[in-house]
C-alpha positions as CSV (number, residue, x, y, z in Angstrom):
1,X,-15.0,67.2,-26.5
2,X,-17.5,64.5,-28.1
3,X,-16.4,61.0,-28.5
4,X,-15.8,61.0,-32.1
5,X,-16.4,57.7,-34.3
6,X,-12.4,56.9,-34.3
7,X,-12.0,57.0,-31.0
8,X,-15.0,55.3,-30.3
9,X,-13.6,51.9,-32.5
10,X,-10.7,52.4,-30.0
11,X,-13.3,51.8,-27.1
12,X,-15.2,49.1,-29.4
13,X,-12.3,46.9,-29.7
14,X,-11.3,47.3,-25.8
15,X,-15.0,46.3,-24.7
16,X,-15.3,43.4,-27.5
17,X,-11.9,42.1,-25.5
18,X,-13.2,42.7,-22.2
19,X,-17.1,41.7,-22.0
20,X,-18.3,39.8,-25.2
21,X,-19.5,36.4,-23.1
22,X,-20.5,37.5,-19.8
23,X,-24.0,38.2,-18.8
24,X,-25.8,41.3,-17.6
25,X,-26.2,40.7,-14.2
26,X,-27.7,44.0,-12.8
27,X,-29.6,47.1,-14.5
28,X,-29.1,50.0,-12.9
29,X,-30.3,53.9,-14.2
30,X,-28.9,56.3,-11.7
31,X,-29.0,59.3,-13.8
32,X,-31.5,60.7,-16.4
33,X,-29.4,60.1,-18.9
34,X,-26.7,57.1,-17.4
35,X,-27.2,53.4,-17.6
36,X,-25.1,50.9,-15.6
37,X,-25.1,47.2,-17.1
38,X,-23.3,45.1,-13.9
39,X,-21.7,42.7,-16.0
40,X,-20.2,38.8,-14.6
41,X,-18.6,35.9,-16.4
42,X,-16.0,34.8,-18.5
43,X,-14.0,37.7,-16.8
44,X,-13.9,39.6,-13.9
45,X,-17.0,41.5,-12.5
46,X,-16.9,45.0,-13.8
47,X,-19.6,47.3,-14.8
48,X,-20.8,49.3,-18.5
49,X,-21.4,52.9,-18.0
50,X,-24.1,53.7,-21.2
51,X,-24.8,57.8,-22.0
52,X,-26.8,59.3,-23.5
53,X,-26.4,63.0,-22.1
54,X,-25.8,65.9,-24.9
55,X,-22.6,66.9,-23.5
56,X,-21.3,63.3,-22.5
57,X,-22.1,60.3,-24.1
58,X,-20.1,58.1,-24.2
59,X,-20.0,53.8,-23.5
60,X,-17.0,52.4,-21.6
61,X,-16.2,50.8,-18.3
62,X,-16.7,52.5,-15.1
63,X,-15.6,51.7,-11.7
64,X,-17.3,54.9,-10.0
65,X,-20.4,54.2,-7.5
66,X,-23.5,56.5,-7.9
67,X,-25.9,57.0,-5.9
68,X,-29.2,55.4,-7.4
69,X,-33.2,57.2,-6.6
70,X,-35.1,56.0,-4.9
71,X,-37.4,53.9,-7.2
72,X,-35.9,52.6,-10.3
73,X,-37.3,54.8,-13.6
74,X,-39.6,53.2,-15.8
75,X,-36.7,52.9,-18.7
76,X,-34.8,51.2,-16.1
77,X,-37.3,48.6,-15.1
78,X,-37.8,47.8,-18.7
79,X,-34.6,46.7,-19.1
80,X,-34.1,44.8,-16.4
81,X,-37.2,42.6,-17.7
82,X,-35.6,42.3,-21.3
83,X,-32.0,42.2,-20.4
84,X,-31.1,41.0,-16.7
85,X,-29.6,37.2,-17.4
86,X,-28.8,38.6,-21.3
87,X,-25.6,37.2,-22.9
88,X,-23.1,39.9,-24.5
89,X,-22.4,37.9,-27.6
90,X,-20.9,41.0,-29.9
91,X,-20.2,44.5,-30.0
92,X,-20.4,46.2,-33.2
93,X,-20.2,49.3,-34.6
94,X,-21.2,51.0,-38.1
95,X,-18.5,52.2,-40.1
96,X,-17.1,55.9,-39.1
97,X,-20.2,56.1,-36.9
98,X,-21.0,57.6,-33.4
99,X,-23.1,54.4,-32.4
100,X,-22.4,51.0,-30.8
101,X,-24.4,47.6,-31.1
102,X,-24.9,45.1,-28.6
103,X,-25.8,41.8,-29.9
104,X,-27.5,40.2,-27.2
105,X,-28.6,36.5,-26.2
106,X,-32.1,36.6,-23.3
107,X,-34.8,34.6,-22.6
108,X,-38.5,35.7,-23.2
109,X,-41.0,34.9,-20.4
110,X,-41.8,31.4,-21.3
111,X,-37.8,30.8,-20.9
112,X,-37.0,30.1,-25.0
113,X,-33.8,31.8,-26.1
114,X,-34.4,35.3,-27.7
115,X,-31.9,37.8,-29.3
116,X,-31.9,41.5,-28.5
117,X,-30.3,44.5,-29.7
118,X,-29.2,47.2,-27.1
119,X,-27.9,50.2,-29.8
120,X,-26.1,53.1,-28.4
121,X,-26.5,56.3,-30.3
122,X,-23.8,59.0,-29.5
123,X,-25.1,61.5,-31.1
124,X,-25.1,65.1,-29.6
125,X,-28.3,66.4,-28.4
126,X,-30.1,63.1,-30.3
127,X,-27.9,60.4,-28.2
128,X,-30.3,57.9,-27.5
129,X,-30.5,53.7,-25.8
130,X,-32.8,51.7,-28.0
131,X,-33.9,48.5,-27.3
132,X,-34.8,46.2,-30.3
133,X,-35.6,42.5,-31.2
134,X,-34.1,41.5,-34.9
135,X,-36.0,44.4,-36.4
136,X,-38.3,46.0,-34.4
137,X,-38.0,48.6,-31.6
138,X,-38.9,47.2,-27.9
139,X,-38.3,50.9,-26.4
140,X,-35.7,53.3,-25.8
141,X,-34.5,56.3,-23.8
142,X,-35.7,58.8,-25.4
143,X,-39.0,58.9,-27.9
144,X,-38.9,60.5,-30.8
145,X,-41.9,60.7,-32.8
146,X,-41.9,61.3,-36.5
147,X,-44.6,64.4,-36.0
148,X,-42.0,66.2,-33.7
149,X,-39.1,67.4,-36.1
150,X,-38.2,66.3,-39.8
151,X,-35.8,63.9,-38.3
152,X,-35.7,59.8,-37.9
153,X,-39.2,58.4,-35.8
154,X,-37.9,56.3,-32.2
155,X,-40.8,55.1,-31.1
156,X,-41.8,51.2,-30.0
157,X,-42.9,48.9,-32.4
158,X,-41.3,50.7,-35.1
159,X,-38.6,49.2,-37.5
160,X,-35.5,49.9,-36.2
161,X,-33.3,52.5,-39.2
162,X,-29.7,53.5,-38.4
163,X,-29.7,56.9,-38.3
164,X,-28.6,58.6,-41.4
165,X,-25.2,59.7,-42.8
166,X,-23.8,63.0,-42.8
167,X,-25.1,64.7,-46.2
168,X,-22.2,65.8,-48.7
169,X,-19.3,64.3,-46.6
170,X,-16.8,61.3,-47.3
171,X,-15.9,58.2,-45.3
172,X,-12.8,58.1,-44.2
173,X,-12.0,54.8,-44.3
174,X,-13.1,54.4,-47.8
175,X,-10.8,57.0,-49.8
176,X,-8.3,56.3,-51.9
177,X,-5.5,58.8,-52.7
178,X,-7.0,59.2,-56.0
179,X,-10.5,60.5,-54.4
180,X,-8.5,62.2,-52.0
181,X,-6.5,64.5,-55.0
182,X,-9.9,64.9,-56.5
183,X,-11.3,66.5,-53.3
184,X,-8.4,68.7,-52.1
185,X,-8.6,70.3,-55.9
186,X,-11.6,72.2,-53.9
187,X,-9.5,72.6,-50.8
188,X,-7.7,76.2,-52.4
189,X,-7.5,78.9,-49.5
190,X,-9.7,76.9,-47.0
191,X,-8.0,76.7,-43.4
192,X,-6.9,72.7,-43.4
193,X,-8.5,71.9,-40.3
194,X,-12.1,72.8,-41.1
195,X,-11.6,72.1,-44.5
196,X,-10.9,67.9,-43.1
197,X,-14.2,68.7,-40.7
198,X,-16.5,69.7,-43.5
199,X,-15.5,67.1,-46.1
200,X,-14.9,64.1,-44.0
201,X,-17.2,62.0,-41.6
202,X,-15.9,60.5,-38.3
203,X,-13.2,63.5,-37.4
204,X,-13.1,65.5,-34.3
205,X,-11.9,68.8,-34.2
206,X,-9.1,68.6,-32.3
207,X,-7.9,65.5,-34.9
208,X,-8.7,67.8,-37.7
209,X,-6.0,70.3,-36.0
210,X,-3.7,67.5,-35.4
211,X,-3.4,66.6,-38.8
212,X,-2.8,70.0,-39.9
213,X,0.0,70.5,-37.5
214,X,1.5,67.5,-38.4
215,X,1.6,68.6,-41.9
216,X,2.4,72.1,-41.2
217,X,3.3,73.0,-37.7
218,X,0.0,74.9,-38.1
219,X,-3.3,73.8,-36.7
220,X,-5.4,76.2,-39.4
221,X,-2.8,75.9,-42.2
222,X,-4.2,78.0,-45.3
223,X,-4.9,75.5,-47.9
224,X,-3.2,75.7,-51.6
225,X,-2.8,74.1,-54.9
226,X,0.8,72.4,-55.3
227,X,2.5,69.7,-54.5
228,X,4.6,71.0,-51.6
229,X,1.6,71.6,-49.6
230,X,-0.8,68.7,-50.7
231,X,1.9,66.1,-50.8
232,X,2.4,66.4,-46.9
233,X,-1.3,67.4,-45.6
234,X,-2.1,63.7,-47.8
235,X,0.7,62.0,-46.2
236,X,-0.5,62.8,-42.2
237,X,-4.3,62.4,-43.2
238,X,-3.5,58.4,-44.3
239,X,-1.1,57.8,-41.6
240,X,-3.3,58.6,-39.3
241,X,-6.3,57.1,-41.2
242,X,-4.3,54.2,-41.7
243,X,-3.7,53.7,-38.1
244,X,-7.1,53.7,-37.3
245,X,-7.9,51.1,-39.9
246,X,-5.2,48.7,-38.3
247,X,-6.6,49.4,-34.8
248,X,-3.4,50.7,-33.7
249,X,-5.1,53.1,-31.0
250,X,-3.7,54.4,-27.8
251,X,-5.4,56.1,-25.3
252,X,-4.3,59.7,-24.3
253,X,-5.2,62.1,-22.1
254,X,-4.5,66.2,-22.2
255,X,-4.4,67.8,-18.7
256,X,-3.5,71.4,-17.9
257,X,-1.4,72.8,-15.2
258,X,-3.9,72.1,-12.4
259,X,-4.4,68.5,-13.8
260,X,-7.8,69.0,-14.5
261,X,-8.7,67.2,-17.7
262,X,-9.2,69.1,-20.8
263,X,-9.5,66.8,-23.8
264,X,-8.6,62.9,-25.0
265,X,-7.6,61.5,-28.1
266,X,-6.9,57.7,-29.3
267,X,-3.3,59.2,-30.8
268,X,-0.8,61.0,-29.1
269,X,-1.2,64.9,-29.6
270,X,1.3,67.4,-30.4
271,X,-0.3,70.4,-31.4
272,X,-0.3,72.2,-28.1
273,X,4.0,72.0,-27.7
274,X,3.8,71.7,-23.9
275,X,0.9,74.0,-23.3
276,X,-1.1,71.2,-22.1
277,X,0.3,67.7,-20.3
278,X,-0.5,64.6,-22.5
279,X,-0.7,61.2,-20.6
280,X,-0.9,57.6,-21.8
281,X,-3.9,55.9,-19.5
282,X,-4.1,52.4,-19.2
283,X,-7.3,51.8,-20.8
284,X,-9.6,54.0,-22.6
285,X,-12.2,53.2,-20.1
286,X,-10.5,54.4,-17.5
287,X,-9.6,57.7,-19.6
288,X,-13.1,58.6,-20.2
289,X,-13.5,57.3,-17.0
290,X,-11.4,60.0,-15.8
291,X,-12.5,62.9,-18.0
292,X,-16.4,63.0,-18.1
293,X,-17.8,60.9,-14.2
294,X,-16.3,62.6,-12.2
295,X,-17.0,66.3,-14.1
296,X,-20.1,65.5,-14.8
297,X,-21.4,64.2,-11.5
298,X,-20.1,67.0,-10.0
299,X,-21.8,69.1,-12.6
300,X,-25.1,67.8,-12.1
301,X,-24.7,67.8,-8.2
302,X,-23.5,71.9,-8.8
303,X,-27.0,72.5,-10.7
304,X,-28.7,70.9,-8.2
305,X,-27.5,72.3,-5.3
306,X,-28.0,76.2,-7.4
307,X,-30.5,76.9,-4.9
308,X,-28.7,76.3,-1.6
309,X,-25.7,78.1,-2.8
310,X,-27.9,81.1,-3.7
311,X,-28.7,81.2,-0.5
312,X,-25.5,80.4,1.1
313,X,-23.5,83.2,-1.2
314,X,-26.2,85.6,0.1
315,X,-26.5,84.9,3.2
316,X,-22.3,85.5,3.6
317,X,-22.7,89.1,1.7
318,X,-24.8,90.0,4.4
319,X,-22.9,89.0,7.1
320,X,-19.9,90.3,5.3
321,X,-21.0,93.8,5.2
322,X,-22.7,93.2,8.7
323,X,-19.2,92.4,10.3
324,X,-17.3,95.3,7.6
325,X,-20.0,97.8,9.8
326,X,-19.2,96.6,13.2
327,X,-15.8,96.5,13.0
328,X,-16.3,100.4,11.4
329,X,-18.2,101.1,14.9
330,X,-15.7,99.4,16.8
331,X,-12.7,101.9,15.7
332,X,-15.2,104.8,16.8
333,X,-15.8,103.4,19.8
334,X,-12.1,102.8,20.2
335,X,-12.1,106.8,20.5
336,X,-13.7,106.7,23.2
337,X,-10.4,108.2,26.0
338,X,-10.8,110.9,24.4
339,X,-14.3,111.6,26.0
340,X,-13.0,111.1,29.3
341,X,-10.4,113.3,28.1
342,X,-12.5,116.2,27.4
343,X,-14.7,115.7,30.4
344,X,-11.5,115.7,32.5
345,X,-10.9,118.8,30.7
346,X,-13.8,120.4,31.7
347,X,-13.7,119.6,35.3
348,X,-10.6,121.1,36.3
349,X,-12.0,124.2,34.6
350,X,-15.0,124.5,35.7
351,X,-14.4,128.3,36.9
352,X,-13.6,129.3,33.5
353,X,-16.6,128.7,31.6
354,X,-19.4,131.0,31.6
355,X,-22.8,129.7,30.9
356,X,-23.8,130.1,27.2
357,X,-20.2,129.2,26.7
358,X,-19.9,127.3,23.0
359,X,-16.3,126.3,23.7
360,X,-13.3,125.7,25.9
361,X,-10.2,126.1,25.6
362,X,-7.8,124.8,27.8
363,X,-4.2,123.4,28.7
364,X,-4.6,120.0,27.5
365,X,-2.5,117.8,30.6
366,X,-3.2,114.6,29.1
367,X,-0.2,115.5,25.8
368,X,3.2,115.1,26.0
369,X,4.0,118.7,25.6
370,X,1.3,120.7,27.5
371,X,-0.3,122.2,24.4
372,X,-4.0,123.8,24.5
373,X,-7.0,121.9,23.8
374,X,-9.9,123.3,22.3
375,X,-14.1,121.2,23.9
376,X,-16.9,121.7,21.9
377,X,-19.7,122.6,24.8
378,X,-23.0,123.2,24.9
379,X,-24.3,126.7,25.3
380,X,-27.8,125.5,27.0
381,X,-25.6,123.6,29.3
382,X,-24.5,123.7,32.9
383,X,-20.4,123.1,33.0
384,X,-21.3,120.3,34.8
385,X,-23.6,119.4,32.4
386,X,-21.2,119.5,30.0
387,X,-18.7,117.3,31.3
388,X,-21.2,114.8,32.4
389,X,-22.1,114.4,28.7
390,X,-18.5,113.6,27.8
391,X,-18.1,110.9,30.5
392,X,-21.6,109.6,29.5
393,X,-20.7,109.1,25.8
394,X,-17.5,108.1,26.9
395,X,-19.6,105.0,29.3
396,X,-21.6,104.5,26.3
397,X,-18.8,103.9,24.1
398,X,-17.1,101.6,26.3
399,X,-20.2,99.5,26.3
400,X,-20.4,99.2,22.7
401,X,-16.8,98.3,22.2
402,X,-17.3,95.2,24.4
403,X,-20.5,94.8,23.0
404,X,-19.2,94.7,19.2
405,X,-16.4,92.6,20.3
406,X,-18.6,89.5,20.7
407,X,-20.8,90.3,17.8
408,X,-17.7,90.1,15.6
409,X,-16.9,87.2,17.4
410,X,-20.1,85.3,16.7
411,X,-20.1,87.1,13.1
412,X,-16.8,85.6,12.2
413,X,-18.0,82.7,13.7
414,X,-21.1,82.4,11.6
415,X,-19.1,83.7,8.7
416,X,-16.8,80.4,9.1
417,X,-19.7,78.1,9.9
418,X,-21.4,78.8,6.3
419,X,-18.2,78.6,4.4
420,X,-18.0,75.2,5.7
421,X,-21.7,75.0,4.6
422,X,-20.5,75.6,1.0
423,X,-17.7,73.6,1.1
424,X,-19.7,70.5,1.8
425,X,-21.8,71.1,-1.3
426,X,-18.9,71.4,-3.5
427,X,-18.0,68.1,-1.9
428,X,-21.6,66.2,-2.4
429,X,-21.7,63.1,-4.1
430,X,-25.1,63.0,-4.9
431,X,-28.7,63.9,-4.2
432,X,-28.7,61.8,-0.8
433,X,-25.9,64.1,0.5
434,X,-27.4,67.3,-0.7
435,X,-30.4,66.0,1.1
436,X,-28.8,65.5,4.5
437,X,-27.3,69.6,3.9
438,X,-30.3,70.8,3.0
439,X,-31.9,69.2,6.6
440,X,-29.0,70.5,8.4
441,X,-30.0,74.3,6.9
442,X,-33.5,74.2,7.7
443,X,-32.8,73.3,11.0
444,X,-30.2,76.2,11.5
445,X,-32.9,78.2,9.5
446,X,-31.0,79.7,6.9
447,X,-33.8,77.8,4.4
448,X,-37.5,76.9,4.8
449,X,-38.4,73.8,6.0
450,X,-40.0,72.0,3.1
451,X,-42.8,69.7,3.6
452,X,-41.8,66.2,5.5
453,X,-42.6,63.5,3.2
454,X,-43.7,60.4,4.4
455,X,-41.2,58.1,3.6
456,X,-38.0,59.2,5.2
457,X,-34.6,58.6,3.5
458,X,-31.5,56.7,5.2
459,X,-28.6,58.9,6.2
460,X,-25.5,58.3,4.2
461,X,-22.9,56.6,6.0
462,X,-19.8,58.2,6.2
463,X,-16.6,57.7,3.5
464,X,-14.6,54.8,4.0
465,X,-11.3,54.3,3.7
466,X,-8.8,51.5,4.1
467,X,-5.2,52.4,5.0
468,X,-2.5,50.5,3.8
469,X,-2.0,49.0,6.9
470,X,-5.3,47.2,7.3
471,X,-7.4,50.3,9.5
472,X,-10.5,51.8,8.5
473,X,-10.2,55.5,8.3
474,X,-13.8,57.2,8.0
475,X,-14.5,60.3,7.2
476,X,-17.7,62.9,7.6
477,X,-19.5,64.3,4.7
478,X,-21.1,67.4,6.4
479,X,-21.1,69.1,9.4
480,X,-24.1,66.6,10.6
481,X,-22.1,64.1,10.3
482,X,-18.9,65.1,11.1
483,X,-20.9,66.1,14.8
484,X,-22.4,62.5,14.4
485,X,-18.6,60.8,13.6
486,X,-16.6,62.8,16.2
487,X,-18.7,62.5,18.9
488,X,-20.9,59.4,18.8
489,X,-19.5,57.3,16.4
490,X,-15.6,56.9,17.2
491,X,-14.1,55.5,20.4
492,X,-12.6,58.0,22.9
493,X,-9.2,56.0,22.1
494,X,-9.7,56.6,18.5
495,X,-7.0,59.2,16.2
496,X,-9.7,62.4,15.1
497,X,-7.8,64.2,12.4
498,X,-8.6,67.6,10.9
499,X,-6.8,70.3,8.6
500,X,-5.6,72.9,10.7
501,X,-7.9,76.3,10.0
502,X,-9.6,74.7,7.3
503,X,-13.2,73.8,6.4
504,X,-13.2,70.3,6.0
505,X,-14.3,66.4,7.3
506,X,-13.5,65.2,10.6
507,X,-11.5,61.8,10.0
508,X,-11.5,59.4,12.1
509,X,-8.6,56.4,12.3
510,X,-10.5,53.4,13.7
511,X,-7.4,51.9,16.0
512,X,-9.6,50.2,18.9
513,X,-6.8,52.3,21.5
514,X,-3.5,51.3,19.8
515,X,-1.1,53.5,17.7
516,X,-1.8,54.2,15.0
517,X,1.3,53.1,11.9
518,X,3.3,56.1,10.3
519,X,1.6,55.3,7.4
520,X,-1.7,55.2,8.3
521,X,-1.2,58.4,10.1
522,X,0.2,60.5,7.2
523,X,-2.4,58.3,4.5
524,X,-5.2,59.5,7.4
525,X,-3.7,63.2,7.1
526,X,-3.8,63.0,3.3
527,X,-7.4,62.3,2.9
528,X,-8.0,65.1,5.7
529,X,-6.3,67.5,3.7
530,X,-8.1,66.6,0.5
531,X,-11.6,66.9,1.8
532,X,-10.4,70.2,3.3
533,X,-11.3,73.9,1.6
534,X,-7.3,73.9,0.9
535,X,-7.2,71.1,-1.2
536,X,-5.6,73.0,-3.8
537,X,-3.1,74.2,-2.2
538,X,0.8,72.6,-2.0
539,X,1.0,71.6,1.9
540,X,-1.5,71.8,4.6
541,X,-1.2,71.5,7.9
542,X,-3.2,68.6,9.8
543,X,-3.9,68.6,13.4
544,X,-4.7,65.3,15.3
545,X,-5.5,63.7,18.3
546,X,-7.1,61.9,20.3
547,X,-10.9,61.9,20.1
548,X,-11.0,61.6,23.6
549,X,-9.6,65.5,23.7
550,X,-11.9,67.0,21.1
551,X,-15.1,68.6,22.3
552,X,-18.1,70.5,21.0
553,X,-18.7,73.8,22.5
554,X,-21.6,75.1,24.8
555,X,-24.0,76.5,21.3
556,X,-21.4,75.7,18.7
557,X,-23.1,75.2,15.0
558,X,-23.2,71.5,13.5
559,X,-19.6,70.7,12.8
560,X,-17.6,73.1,15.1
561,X,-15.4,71.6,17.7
562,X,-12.6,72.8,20.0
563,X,-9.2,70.6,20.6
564,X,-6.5,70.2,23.1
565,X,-3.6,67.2,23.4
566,X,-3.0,67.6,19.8
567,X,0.3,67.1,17.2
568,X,0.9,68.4,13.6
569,X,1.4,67.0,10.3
570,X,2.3,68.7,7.1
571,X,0.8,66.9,4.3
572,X,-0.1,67.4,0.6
573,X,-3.7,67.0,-0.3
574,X,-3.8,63.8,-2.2
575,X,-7.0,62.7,-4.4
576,X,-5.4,60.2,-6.1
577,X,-4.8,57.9,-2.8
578,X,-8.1,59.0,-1.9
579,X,-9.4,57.3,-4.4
580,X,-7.7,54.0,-4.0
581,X,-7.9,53.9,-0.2
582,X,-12.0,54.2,-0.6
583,X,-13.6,51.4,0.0
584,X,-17.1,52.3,1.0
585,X,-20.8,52.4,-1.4
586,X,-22.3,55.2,-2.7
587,X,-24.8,54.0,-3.8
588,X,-28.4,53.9,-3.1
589,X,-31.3,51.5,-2.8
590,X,-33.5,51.2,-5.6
């Protein structure tokens, strides 16, 4: 869902509360399309999330770390020049429009007292950040030159225009009942919600249907002449209307069943009677917070990561239908006693074949109840011949069987080392992660090596958490790193947790050799289960130990360990305390 113009007063009025006085301490552009303003002063630190993506713009304020590239974009670096030391001294926003102002108080190079403009267009594919003096345009995000399309020039140096209004629709704000009548008098037979879309400016869809089931107890109520319809549809519209004009907003949230976030409003919503979970957040910050960063980082880390998946995915098919085969093979070879069977057979008969002989047939003393047995033979064949060939094919069989055996072993080995593989890239944070993956498949050669680049990035550290007790918890990213945390990193003494026949992190409780709390333990177990390939599930099982009694085996792929010494938990995968036990950076060096 966009961020439409109502709810973004909501988020106008929460920021001008929040962050009008303090200065712009740190410019950050971690994304393509993402701005971070780190903001100090008046209140406490906190930090602006700006986008301009087409799916997610949005402004508010953001306590999620991203991982920043290497060198700062040029965008970045230009606002850092103009804005780092900058004083927020307003934060404005045209009537019933998708945009934001940020007057702004800086210095200019010779250290007089300047003011800027940082504007924040949400607009769909067009959402732009444009820097401006009092009237002209410094730079912005994205250019946009007049030559390009038949709409609005961006470009520096130009006069700064607000973009323009919505042709042949009607403020909000601005109607009177009386306008309102005269409108609705073209309303007849038009579904109420798109009818509200397509005459009025500033309405989102799902408001739109709100309104109409608040009239109706129909979100696409047909429209009609007569008072018994308008009368009701024009009583919600200015309620609502009229709550937005008083800045009476509240910030609510939709989830479904899963708890995955589905949409967000600045009213509460009925229309969907229990189909879908509404919540009151605390802050409208942290419910975009909560619906877009987190999706959309883990989007844009998904797209990224297309090409190692692709690989992955078919990598396991093949195996898949490898192991499928083998074990095929293996219930033939299973057959195999009845080879020795037949040359058995043969033996003890030997004085009743005749050569040329095609078959036997024979008492069979290997059944229960002494019934005949009829042996294929060879006619060019000696009887000895014969039965030789059976207890050949019978040696041969046995062979295989033993052989397959540790194939399927290995397969199923594999099979479970690259799920993990694919588990850690759903888990990836950033570029830096998918970076240290990517290294860890070209060294197991299930991708090319790409050409080594001079400068050579950092390894992430591993997640940090802080129990409730005081201990550090930490906890591996991939199978590199879990290798690297397990068997280097931790003390022998230390607590190694991991969810029981799951993919998943090693955690580690840092406890310098004493015992661990209850708390700690089961908070330790939690985050285990969570960044486990069961996290969806109820209750999970969680082994741990000491790390002193976990080793890696002779060959064993990155992240694959064998345990003794060990207790069980049963824990329920927990994000939420994952979240608030966190305690380490993400973030990169720029």
């Amino acid at each position: 869902m966009p961020l439409d113009a109502i709810c973004l007063a909501a988020v106008r009025n929460e920021l001008a509360d929040k962050i009008v006085g303090m200065k712009i301490d740190k410019v950050q552009q971690p994304e393509r399309d993402i701005v971070i303003l780190s903001l100090r002063g008046v209140g406490e630190p906190c930090r602006l999330l700006i986008s301009a993506g087409a799916q997610d713009a949005r402004v508010h304020l953001t306590q999620h770390q991203f991982e920043n590239p290497t060198s700062p974009p040029m965008f970045c670096m230009l606002l850092r020049k103009h804005l780092t030391g900058a004083k927020i001294l307003s934060v404005a926003q045209p009537q019933a429009e998708r945009a934001l102002e940020f007057e702004l108080q800086a210095s200019d190079a010779m250290g007089a007292v300047v003011g800027k403009r940082l504007i924040i267009e949400l607009i769909g594919r067009i959402s732009n950040i444009i820097l401006a003096d009092a009237e002209r345009i410094i730079d912005c995000l994205r250019r946009v030159g007049g030559d390009l399309s038949d709409k609005r020039a961006v470009l520096p140096g130009m006069i700064y225009r607000s973009p323009p209004a919505q042709a042949g629709k009607t403020d909000p704000y601005t109607t009177g009942e009386t306008e309102w009548r005269r409108l609705y008098s073209t309303a007849t037979d038009s579904a109420a919600d798109k009818w509200l879309l397509s005459t009025f400016t500033a309405l989102s869809p799902l408001i739109s249907r709100e309104i109409s089931w608040r009239a109706f107890g129909d979100t696409g109520m047909r429209l009609s002449s007569g008072e018994d319809m308008e009368a009701p549809f024009r009583r919600e519209f200015f309620k609502l209307i009229g709550a937005a004009r008083s800045g009476n907003f509240e910030p609510w949230s939709l989830t479904n069943e899963e708890g995955a976030p589905q949409d967000f409003s600045f009213t509460p919503i009925m229309q969907y009677e229990g189909t879908l979970h509404a919540k009151r957040e605390e802050s409208f910050s942290e419910m975009l917070e909560s619906f877009y960063t987190k999706k959309t980082q883990q989007e844009r880390v998904r797209q990224r990561a297309s090409a190692m998946l692709k690989a992955m995915n078919t990598a396991m098919d093949r195996l898949t239908r490898k192991l499928a085969a083998q074990q095929e093979d293996i219930v033939k070879a299973a057959q195999r006693d009845a080879m020795r069977e037949c040359g058995d057979i043969i033996t003890a008969n030997f004085h009743l074949i005749v050569k040329g002989q095609s078959e036997l047939t024979a008492q069979d003393f290997y059944g229960d109840d002494g019934a005949m047995r009829t042996i294929p033979l060879d006619p060019l064949k000696t009887p000895q011949q014969n039965a030789a060939k059976y207890y050949k094919e019978y040696s041969k069989a046995k062979n295989t069987e033993k052989y397959l055996e540790q194939q399927i072993k290995l397969g199923g080995s594999e099979l479970a080392y690259l799920e993990s593989v694919v588990h850690e890239i759903s888990l990836a944070e950033g570029e830096r992660d998918l970076s240290e993956i990517r290294a860890e498949l070209e060294q197991t050669g299930y991708i090319k090596s790409r050409k080594k680049t001079k400068e050579k990035q950092a390894a992430t550290a591993p997640m940090r958490f802080t129990s409730s007790a005081g201990l550090e918890i930490l906890a591996g990213r991939n199978n590199t790193q879990n290798d690297a945390l397990t068997l280097k990193t931790a003390q022998k003494s230390d607590i190694w947790l991991h969810a029981q026949k799951q993919n998943g992190a090693h955690v580690i409780i840092s406890c310098s050799g004493a015992e661990p709390d209850e708390a700690t333990l089961l908070e330790a177990a939690a985050i285990a289960a969570y960044y486990s390939s069961g996290r969806s599930s109820g209750k999970i099982a969680v082994d741990y130990a000491q790390v002193k009694h976990v080793k890696k085996p002779s060959g064993g792929r990155p992240g694959m360990v064998i345990y003794t010494n060990y207790k069980t938990v049963i824990v329920s995968p927990d994000g939420e305390l994952a979240e608030k036990l966190r305690g380490g950076s993400k973030s990169g060096t720029m």
